[in-house]
N, C-alpha and C positions, 0 to 999 in steps of 0.2 A: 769448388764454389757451388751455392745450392740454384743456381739461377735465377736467383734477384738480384735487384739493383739497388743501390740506398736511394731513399727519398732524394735525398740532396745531392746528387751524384751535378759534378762540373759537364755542363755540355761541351765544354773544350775537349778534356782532356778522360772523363769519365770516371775517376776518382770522388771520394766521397768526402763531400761538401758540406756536411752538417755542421762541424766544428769548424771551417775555415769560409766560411760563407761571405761572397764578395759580390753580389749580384748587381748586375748593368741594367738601367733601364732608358731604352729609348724607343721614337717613332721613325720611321723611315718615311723618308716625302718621295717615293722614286716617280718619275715623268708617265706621265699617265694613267696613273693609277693613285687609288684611296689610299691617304696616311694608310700604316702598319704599324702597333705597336707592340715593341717587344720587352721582355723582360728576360733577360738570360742569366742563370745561375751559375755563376760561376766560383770557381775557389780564387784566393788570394791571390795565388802566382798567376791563373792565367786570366784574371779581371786585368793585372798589374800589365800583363803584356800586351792587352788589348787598350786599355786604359792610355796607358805610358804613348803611345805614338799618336794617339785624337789628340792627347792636350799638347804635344809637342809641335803638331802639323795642322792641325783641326781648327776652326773657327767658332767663335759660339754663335748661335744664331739664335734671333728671339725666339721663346716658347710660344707654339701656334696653339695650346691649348690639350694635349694630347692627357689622357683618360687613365693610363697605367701608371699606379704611382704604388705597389703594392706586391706583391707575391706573382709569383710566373704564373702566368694562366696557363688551363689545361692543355693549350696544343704547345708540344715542346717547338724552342725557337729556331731549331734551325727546319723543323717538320714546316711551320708559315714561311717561312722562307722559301719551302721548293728545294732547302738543301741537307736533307737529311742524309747520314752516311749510310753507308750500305753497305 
């Protein structure tokens, strides 16, 4: 490999996401802290596995108004998270 990554590579799973693009967008409301909003790129399968168990378990709850409604912003999702791998 020449040590790049594709643009589109899935933050789940790190395969490349160009042609099977499935991206998640949400806010996080966590307890004491500012909405968070993220936008994850994900491919098919692993949107579908993250996807499949919110609308099975999940609740909708009205939209508070949140801002990302577009392309992943530059700080990758799981890096604003605090959980980047290592």
């Amino acid at each position: 490999m020449d040590g790049t990554s594709p643009v589109f590579a899935c933050v789940s799973c790190g395969s490349d996401a160009s042609q099977d693009s499935d991206p998640i967008y949400l806010t996080l409301y966590l307890p004491g802290k500012e909405p968070q909003e993220i936008a994850l790129q994900l491919d098919g399968a692993c949107a579908a596995r993250l996807r499949i168990p919110i609308t099975e378990n999940g609740d909708r709850l009205p939209d508070r108004g949140g801002l990302v409604r577009g392309p992943s912003p530059s700080i990758p999702a799981w890096d604003a998270l605090g959980l980047a791998p290592e």
